[in-house]
C-alpha positions as MATLAB code, in Angstrom:
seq = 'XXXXXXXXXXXXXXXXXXXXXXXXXXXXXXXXXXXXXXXXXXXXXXXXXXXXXXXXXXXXXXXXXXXXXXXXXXXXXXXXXXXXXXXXXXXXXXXXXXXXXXXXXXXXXXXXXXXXXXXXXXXXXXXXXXXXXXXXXXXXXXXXXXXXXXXXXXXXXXXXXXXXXXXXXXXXXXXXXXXXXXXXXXXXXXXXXXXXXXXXXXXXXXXXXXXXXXXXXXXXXXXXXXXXXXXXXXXXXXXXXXXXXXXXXXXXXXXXXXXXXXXXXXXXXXXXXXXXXXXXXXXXXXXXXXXXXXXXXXXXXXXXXXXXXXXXXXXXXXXXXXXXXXXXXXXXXXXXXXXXXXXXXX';
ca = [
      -9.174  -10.816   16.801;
     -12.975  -10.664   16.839;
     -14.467  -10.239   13.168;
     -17.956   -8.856   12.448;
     -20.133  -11.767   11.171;
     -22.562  -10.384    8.081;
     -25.025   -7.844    9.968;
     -23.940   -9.894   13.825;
     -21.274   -8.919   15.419;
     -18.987  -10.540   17.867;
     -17.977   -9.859   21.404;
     -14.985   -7.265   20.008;
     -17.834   -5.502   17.974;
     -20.531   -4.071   19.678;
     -22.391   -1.833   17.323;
     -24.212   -2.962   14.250;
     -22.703   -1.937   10.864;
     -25.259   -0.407    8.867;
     -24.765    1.980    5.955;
     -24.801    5.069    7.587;
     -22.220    3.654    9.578;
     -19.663    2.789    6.749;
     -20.636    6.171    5.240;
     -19.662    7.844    8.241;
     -16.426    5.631    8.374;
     -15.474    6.556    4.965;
     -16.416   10.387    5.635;
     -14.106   10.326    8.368;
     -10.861    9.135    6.558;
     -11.921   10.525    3.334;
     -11.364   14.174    5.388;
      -8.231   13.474    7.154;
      -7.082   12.715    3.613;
      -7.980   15.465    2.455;
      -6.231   17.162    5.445;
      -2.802   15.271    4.349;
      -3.142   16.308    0.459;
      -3.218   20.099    1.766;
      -0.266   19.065    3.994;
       1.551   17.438    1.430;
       0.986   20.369   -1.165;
       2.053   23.071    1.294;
       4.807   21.500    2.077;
       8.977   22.010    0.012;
      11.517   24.278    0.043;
      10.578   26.641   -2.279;
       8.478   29.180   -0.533;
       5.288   28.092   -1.811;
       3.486   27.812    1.611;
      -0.273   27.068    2.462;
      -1.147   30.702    2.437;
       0.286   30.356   -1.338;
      -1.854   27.446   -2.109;
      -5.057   29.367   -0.828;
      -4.338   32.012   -3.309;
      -3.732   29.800   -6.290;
      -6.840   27.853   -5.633;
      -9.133   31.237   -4.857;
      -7.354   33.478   -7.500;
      -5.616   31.406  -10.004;
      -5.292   34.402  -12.481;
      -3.369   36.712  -10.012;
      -0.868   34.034   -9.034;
       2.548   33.856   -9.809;
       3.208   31.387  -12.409;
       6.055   29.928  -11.039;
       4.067   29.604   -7.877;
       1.051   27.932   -9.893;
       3.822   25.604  -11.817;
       5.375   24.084   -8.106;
       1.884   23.632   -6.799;
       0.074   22.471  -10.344;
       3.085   20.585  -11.961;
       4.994   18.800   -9.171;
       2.854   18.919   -5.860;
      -0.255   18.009   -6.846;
       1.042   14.693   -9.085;
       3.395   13.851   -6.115;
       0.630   14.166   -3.666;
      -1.702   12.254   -6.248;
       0.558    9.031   -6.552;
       1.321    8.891   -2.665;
      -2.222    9.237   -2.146;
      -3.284    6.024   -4.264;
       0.180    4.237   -3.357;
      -0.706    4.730    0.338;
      -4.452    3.036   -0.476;
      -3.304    0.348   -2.700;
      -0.744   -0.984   -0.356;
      -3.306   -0.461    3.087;
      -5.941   -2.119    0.864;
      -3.360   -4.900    0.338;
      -2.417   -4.957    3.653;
      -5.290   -5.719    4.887;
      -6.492   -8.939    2.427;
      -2.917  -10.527    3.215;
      -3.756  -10.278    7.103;
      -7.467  -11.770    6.527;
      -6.642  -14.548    3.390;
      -3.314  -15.530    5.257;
      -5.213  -14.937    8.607;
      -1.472  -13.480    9.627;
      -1.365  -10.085   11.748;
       2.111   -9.576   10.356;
       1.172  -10.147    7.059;
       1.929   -7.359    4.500;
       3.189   -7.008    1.048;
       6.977   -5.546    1.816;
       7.585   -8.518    4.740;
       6.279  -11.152    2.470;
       8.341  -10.424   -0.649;
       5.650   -9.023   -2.684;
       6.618   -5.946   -3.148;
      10.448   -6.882   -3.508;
       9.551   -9.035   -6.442;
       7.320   -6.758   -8.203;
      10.382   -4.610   -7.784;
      12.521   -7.119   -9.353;
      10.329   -7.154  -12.461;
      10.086   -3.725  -13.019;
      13.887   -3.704  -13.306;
      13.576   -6.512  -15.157;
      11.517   -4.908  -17.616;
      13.317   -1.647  -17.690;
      16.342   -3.500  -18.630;
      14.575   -5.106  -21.642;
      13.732   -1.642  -22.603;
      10.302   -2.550  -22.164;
       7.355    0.600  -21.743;
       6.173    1.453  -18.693;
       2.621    0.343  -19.440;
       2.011   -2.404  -20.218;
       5.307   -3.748  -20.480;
       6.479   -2.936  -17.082;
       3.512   -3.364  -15.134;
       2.807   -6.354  -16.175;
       6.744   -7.464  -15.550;
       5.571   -6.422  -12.246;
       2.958   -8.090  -11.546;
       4.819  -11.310  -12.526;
       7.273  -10.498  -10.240;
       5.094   -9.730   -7.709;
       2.788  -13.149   -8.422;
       5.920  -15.542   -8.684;
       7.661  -14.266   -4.624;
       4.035  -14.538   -3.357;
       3.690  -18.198   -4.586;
       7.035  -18.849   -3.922;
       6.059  -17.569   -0.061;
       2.998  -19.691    0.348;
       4.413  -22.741   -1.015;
       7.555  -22.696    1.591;
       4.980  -22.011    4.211;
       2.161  -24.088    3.677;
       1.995  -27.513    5.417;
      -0.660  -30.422    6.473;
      -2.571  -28.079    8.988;
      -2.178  -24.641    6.446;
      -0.329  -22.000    6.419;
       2.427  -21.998    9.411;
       2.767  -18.123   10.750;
       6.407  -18.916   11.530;
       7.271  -20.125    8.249;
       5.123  -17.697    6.435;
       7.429  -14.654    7.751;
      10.768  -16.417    7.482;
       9.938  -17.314    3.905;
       8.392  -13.932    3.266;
      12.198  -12.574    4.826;
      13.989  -15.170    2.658;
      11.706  -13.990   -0.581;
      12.473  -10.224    0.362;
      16.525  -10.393    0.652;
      17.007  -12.691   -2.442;
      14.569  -10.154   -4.277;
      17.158   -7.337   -2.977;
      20.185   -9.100   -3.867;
      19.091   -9.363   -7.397;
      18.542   -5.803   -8.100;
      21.915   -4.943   -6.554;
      22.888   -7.486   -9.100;
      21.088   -5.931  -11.909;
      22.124   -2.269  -11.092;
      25.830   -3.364  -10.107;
      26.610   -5.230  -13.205;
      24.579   -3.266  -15.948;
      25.800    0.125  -17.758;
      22.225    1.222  -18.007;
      22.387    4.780  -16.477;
      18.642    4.777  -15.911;
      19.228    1.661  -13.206;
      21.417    4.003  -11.113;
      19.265    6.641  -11.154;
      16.893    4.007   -9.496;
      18.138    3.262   -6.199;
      16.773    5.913   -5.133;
      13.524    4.735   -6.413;
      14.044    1.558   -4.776;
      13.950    3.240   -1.384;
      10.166    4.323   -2.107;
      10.494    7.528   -3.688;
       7.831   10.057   -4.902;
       9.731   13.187   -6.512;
       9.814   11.674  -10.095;
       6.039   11.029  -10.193;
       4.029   12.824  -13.123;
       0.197   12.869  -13.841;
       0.536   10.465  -16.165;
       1.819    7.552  -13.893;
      -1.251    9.362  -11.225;
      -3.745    8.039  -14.227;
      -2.292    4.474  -14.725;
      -2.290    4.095  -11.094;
      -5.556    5.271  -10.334;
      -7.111    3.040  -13.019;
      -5.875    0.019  -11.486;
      -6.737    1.206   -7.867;
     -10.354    2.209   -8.005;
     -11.539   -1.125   -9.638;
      -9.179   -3.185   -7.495;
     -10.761   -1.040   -4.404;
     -14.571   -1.702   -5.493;
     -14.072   -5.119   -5.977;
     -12.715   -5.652   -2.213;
     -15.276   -3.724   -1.293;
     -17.908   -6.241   -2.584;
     -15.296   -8.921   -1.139;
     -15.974   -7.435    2.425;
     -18.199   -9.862    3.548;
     -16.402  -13.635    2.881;
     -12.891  -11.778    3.886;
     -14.753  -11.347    7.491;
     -15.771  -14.855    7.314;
     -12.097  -15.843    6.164;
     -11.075  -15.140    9.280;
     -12.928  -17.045   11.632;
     -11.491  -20.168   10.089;
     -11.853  -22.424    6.500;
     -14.603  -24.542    8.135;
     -16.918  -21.712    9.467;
     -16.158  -20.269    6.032;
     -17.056  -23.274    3.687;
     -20.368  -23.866    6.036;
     -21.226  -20.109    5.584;
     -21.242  -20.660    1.815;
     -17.693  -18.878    0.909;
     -15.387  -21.128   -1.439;
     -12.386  -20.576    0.672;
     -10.114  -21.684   -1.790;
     -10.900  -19.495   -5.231;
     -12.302  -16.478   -3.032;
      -8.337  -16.869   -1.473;
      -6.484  -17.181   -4.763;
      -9.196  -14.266   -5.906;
      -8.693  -11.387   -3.467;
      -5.018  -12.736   -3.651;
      -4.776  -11.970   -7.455;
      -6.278   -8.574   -6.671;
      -3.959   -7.458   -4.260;
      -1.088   -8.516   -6.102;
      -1.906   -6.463   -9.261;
      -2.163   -3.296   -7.080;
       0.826   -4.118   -5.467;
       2.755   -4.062   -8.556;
       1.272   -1.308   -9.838;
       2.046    0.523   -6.466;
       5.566   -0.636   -6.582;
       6.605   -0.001  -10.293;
       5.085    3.735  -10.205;
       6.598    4.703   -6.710;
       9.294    2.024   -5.353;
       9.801   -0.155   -2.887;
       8.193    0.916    0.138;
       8.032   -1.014    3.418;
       5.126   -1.494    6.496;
       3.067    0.510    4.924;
       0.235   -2.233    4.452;
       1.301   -2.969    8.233;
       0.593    0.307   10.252;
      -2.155    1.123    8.052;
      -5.282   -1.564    8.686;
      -4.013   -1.926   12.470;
      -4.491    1.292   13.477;
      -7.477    1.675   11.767;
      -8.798   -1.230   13.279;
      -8.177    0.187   16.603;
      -9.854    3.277   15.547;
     -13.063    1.482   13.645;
     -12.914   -2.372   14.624;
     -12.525   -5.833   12.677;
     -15.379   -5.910   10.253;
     -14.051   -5.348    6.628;
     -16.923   -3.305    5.569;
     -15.541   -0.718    7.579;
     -12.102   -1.381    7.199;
     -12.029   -1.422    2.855;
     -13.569    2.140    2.951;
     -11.264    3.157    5.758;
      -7.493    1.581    4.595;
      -8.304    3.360    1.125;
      -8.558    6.849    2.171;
      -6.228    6.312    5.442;
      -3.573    4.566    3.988;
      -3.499    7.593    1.225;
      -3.509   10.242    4.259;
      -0.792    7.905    5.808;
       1.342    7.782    3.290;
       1.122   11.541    2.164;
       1.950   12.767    5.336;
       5.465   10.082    4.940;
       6.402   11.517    1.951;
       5.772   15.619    3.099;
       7.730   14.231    6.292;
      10.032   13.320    4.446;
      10.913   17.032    2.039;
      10.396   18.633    5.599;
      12.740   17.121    7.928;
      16.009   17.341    5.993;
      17.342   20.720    6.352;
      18.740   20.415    2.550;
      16.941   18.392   -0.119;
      14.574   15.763    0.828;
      14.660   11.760    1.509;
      12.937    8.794    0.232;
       9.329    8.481    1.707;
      10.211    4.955    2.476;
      12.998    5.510    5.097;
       9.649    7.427    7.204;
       7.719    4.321    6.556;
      10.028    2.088    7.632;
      11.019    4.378   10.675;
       7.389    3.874   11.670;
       6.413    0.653   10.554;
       9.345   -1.076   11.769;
       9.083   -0.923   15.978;
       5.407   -1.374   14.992;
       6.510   -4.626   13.491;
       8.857   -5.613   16.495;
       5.871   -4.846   19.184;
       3.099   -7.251   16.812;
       5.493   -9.683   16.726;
       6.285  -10.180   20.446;
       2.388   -9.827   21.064;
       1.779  -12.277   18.537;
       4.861  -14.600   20.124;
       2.628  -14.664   23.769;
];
């Protein structure tokens, strides 16, 4: 995988990326997310249509206020929280493929998601709040399987890329097998009602979960942003880095620590939900190449347009009701997975 050096680039990037460029990058995926949130709030089974959304927005007085609730009250904080979901994990995606220097790498295969699941649980069932008490069990759930991961992996010469997915496999079923544990053997009605949520599901977000999740997403983004540069230089290899003047090893544990506090955010406000940070940074680096000043400004609006268009998917394919975004994701991501895998195998 060639990987834009600085302002050089490499034989697999052959124009220069200036500002105008990432601007235009941005501009790009910032409209085809826009696209998606239009998508996702036209889309249900109660009537309210795109023609009905172009009414409320261009004459919100003569609107039907049932209409206005549908689009106002349970669209828009649906489409919201899939929108920063979708970035958060794409953005995650991403760092775990350049700090693990792993294709395959992604939050769901590694067990980072599954533990910041665990947590969550965890949390709920000491009848902790959602913030902080949650979140944070979260992110402690979410740090612990990631060390856990890396630890199992990591030998004389690094990280092994074998190792690194069984153990990320190993992290992820254990992780599963506690929370049927915890809902199985608890009377907590609330941890019924969450298997469903554990599938990745969006119908039970509010604005008020949007918020919390946006606050933790648009620092996290800015600072990976700024990280752009040494995550490049991550890639072509800890010696290249170190001479280049990156400290591999805190710049690692850094964008790391990031990621994983998104993550759990991502996970405790919408569920468990799998490849996303997979099919999100490698088709956009087919579409806009290896250099992660590109790639930060396009996996946060694309993996929001991404995941939108999941979850409307998934209210418009069942002919009754509606089905967890994350059996879409995982209907895409999966094959994707198989075919990187068998590429990365030759």
């Amino acid at each position: 995988m060639a990987i834009g050096n600085g302002g050089r680039t490499t034989a697999g990037e052959t124009r220069p990326v200036t500002p105008a460029r990432i601007a235009g990058t941005a501009a790009v995926c910032a409209a085809a997310s826009l696209g998606a949130a239009v998508f996702g709030m036209a889309v249900g089974s109660s009537g309210a249509d795109l023609s009905g959304l172009w009414r409320s927005l261009a004459w919100h007085d003569a609107v039907d206020p049932t209409l206005q609730a549908i689009f106002w009250q349970l669209r828009w904080p649906r489409v919201l929280t899939a929108m920063e979901t979708g970035a958060a994990l794409g953005l995650s995606g991403l760092v775990f493929q350049a700090v693990l220097r792993n294709p395959l790498a992604e939050p769901y295969i590694l067990g980072t998601s599954g533990g910041a699941a665990v947590g969550a649980v965890g949390g709920i069932l000491l009848g902790l709040s959602y913030f902080p008490g949650v979140g944070t069990a979260a992110f402690v759930g979410s740090a612990l399987s990631l060390a856990v991961v890396v630890l199992l992996s990591s030998g004389r010469a690094g990280l092994r890329r074998d190792a690194l997915l069984l153990s990320g496999v190993m992290v992820n079923a254990f992780c599963g097998a506690l929370i049927l544990f915890f809902v199985s053997t608890t009377q907590d009605a609330r941890l019924h009602t969450m298997l469903f949520w554990l599938m990745g599901d969006l119908s039970r977000a509010d604005m008020p979960a949007g918020l919390r999740l946006g606050m933790v997403l648009a620092p996290g983004a800015a600072v990976l942003f700024v990280m752009a540069r040494p995550m490049n230089l991550l890639l072509m290899g800890r010696d290249t880095a170190e001479a280049l003047g990156v400290p591999v090893r805190w710049t690692r544990l850094f964008l790391l620590g990031v990621t994983t506090v998104m993550v759990s955010a991502a996970v405790s406000t919408a569920g468990l939900l799998g490849f996303v940070g997979l099919a999100v940074p490698h088709g956009l680096r087919l579409l806009f190449g290896p250099d992660h000043r590109l790639l930060v400004p396009a996996c946060f609006f694309g993996g929001g347009a991404y995941l939108i268009a999941c979850d409307a998917l998934a209210r418009w394919v069942p002919r009754h009701g509606e089905m967890p975004a994350g059996v879409i994701t995982a209907l895409i991501g999966a094959p994707l997975f198989i075919v990187l895998l068998r590429r990365s195998t030759r």
